[in-house]
TIBAPA-968486 format. One record per residue (C-alpha): x, y, z; residue in one letter. Coordinates in steps of 0.02 Angstrom, whole numbers, plus 50000, padded with zeros to 5 digits. Example, Ala and Ser with C-alpha at 12.3 -4.5 7.8 and 13.67 -1.06 7.14 Angstrom:
# TIBAPA-968486
506154977550390a506844994750357s
This chain:
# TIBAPA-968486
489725078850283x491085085050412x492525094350345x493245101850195x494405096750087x496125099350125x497595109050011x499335103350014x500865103049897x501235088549773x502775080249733x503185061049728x503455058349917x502075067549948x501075058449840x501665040449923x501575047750086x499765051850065x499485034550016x500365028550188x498765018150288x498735023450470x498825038450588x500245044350648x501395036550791x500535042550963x501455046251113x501495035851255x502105031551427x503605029451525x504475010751515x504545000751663x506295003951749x506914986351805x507354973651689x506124958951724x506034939851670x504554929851593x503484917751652x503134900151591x501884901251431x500794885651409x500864878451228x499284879851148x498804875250956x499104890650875x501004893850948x501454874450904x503084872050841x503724889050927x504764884451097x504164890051251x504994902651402x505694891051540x504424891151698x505994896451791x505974915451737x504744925851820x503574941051774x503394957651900x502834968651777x501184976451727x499764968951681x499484966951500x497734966251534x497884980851639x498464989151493x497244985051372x495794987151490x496415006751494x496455008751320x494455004151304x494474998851119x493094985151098x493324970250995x494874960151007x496514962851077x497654948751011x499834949151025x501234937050997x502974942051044x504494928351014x506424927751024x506804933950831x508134920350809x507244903650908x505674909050898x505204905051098x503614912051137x503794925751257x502144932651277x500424928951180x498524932451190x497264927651090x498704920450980x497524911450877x496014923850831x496244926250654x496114944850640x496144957050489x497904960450463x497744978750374x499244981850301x500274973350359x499894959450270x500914967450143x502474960150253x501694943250196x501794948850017x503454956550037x503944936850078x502884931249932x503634942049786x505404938049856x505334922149821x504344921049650x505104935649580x506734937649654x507924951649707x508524955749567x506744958549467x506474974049405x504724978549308x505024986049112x503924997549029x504294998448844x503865009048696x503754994948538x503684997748345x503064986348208x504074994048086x505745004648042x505925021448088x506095030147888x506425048947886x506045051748074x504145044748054x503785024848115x503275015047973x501935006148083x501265006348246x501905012748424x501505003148546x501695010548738x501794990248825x501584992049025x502874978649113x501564979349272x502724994249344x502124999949500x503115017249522x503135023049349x502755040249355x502365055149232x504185059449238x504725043949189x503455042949033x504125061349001x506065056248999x505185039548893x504555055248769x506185061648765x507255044748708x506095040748587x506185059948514x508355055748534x507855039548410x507385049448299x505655049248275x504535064248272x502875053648207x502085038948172x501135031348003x500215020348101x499325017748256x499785024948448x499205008548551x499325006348739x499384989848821x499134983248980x498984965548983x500494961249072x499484957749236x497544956149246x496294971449265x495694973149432x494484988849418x494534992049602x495564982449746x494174983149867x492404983449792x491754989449947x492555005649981x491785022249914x492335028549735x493365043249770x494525032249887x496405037349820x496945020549903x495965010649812x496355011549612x496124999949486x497664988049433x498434984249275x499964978749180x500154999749153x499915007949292x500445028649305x500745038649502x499705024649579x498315025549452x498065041949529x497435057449436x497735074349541x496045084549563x496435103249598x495095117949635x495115136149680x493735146749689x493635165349624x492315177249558x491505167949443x491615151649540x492805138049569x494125133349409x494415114249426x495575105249361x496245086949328x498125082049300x499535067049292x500745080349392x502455075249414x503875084149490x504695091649336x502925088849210x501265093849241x500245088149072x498185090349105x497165075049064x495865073548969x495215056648991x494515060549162x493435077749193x492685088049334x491065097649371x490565104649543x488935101049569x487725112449681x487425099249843x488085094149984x488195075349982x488915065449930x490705070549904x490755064449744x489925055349615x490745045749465x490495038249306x491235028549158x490045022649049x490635035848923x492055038748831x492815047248995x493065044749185x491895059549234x491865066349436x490835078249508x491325084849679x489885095649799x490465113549810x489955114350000x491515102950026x492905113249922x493215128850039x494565142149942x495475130849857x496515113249852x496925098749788x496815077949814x497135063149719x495545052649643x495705034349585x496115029549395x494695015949331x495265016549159x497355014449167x498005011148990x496755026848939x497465039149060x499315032249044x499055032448840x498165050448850x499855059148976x501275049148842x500165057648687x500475074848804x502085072048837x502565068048655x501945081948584x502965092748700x504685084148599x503965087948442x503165069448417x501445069848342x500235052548395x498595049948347x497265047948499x497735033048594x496865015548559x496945000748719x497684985448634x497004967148694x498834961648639x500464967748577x500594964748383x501734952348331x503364956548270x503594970548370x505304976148433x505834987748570x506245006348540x506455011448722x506615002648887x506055011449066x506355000049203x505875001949369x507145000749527x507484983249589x506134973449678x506714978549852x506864994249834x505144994749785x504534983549937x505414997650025x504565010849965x502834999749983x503104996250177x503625014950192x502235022450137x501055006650138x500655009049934x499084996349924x499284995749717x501054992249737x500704977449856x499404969849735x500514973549564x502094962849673x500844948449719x499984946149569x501764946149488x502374931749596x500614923649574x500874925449405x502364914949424x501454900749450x500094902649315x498804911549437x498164926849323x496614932949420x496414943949579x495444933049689x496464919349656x498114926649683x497524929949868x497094911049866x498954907649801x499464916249914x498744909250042x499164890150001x500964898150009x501194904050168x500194886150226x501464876850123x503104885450187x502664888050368x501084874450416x500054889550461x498074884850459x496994901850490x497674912850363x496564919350217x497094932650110x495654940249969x497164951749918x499274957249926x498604976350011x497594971250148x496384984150108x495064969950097x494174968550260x493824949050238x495704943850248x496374936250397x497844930550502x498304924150676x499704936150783x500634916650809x500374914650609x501104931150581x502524929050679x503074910950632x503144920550468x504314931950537x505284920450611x505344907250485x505544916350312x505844935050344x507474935450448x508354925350294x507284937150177x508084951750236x506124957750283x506754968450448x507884980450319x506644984850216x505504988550361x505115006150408x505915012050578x504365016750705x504985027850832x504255033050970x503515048851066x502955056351230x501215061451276x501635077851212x501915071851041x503725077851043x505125064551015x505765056751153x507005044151215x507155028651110x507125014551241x507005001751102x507494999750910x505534995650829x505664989850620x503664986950581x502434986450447x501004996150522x499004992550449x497615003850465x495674999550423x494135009450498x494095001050692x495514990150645x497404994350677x498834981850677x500854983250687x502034969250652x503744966250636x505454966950731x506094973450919x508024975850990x507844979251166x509284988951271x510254973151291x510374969251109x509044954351114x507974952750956x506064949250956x504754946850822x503054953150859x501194956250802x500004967150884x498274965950795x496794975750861x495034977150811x493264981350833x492614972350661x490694973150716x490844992150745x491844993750542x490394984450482x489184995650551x489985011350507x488865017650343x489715019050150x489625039750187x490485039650327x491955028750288x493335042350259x492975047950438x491965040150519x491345046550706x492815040150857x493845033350691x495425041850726x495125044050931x495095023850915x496535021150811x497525032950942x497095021451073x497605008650990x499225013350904x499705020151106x499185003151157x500414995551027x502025008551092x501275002451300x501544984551250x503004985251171x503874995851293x503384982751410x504214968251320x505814975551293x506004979351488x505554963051532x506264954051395x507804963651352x508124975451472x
């Protein structure tokens, strides 16, 4: 096992930063300095119903190929880049290899949740009662009900803590329940990445920082103290439906277990070093949610008995307190920032949802059929809204009719993140071009879609997909954090990505 484990400071940003797929932006070179024309492109199958360049303009540029051949990735090297507003092909390869998108298939389910859900959606957690409040005690049950709320956060279950306490109520007579049902259980997003993945959580109609629980060590005399919290930014409660014991080994990292009463880790203490801290996936999320509100509770002077997971809400029960989330785009925005894989899948099985679709595998179907239906696309296959399953796939030509056809009236370029570019030296350097992308990140895979203004103000849609999938495949279950050449590759690739379109926007727009 290379490495240690790493120590860094904690706070919500952080938190959905570390939870961003993908290296960072390499530096690359200089852009062509004439402006240059295209040549004809030959309609093929995959770019039908996109216009073509006129055989008039005229290509001295480059070579694409020269420019792939230097950046020796393996695999395939598939592009389409189009006028944003007519969609005329401009340049293309491989245009119709379907290709793992990564993540930025969450673009596609940016689209998808738009348009089932709506702008103006916004996801509700609630605390309910069955009875009247009588002398500051709940004659009944509480019942913490998850609205499928992606962002909700320990602070916002502790300022939930403190409304409740401003109701009035400093107990209960009945029973503390948690629910969840809202949205289906998926117990991991990917059943084929190791356990310890942060990225890869379970999903639920409650869902608390990401179904993330924060894993901190530091050793001293004695040993290492360990320790597992729901940290916030203003309240740090310990949890204690999920424990840790270093074990004397050095591999694996960690094991795990649930068939107890608790989510229980071991880490090997060759990997901890002084001290630090990481997040660890959440298998059980109405337990841990219900186990921080009981925390948090307490602190406001409300006493709840130990937490019981409801299989429904009782009937009759009214709202007490309301916690919604921020509205739907500003929560895509946030997802295609920092690429949050359970936020993608809580937005797409919401729209799926929608349309009476209420299991995993089948929302990726849905899907599917919908970007078919609303674009005549044939090559796409989605197994989830993340992209953090290895078996979905799209064309570059399918990705960018989607670009083209739905997300300039969707508004998808705004809540893109701005990829800027750098020099070799990794500094900051001129900005030739304005790039808004969704970037996607697998082992040997790396991928980067979205919207280009060149100098001259023209506006292209593009997607860059690269990827070596026979060398992923290979790569063994121990190795898949980091696995040998991983990050050299994606380097390549992502440099690749700026080389290309550097290129188009001097020849296209310059």
């Amino acid at each position: 096992m290379a490495g240690k484990l790493s120590d860094f400071r904690l706070t919500r940003r952080v938190v959905l930063a570390g939870l961003a797929a993908g290296a960072a932006w390499p530096a690359l070179g200089e852009a062509p300095v004439r402006s240059l024309r295209p040549v004809a492109k030959p309609a093929t199958d995959a770019t039908a119903g996109f216009m073509d360049a006129p055989a008039s303009m005229k290509v001295n540029a480059a070579s694409p190929e020269a420019l792939i051949a230097e950046a020796k990735l393996g695999g395939e090297v598939t592009y389409v880049v189009a006028d944003a507003k007519t969609g005329l092909i401009l340049e293309a390869r491989g245009e119709g290899v379907p290709m793992p998108p990564a993540s930025t298939a969450k673009a596609i389910t940016t689209l998808y949740a738009l348009e089932h859900l709506g702008a103006t959606h916004r996801f509700v957690t609630r605390l309910l009662v069955t009875g009247p409040v009588t002398g500051g005690r709940i004659e009944g049950d509480l019942i913490l009900a998850g609205g499928g709320d992606p962002t909700l956060s320990t602070d916002m279950l502790g300022d939930m803590a403190a409304a409740l306490k401003a109701a009035g109520v400093v107990g209960v007579t009945g029973r503390f329940l948690v629910w969840g049902g809202a949205l289906p259980f998926v117990r991991e997003i990917d059943p084929g990445q190791p356990d310890w993945f942060g990225y890869n959580p379970s999903v639920s109609g409650l869902n608390l920082n990401f179904n993330r629980v924060h894993f901190e060590w530091k050793r001293g005399e004695g040993g290492y103290r360990v320790g597992m919290d729901a940290r916030g930014e203003r309240f740090v409660p310990a949890v204690y439906t999920a424990k840790m014991a270093v074990a004397e080994r050095e591999a694996p990292l960690f094991t795990y277990s649930d068939a107890g009463r608790l989510e229980e880790w071991t880490v090997a203490r060759t990997a901890l070093g002084k001290g630090g801290s990481r997040w660890l996936p959440v298998r059980r999320p109405e337990a841990y949610a219900g186990d921080v509100f009981q925390t948090l509770a307490r602190a406001q002077g409300i006493e709840l008995p130990d937490p019981e997971v409801a299989a429904a809400v009782p009937s009759g029960a009214r709202a007490i307190v309301e916690q919604p989330s921020e509205g739907l785009p500003e929560v895509l925005r946030d997802m295609m920032k920092f690429s949050t894989n359970l936020t993608a899948e809580v937005v797409g099985m919401a729209a799926s949802a929608r349309l009476g679709v209420r299991d995993h595998a089948g929302s990726g179907r849905a899907m599917t059929e919908w970007l078919k239906a609303r674009t005549g696309v044939s090559a796409a296959t989605f197994v989830d809204h993340s992209g953090l399953g290895g078996a979905s796939r799209i064309a570059a030509s399918e990705m960018v009719q989607a670009l083209v056809r739905l997300g300039r009236q969707a508004g998808l370029r705004g809540l893109m993140k701005e990829i800027r570019f750098k020099e070799e030296t990794g500094k900051a350097g001129p900005v030739p071009v304005r790039v808004d992308a969704k970037t996607g990140t697998l082992n040997f895979v790396s991928a980067l879609s979205g919207y280009i203004t060149g100098p001259d103000g023209t506006e292209m849609a593009f997607a860059i997909f690269t990827g070596d999938v026979a060398r992923r495949d290979a790569v063994p279950e121990a190795e898949r954090e980091r696995p040998e050449g991983g990050e050299a590759w994606v380097r390549r690739s992502k440099r690749l990505q700026q080389k290309l379109i550097e290129r188009w926007a001097a020849v296209y727009a310059g």
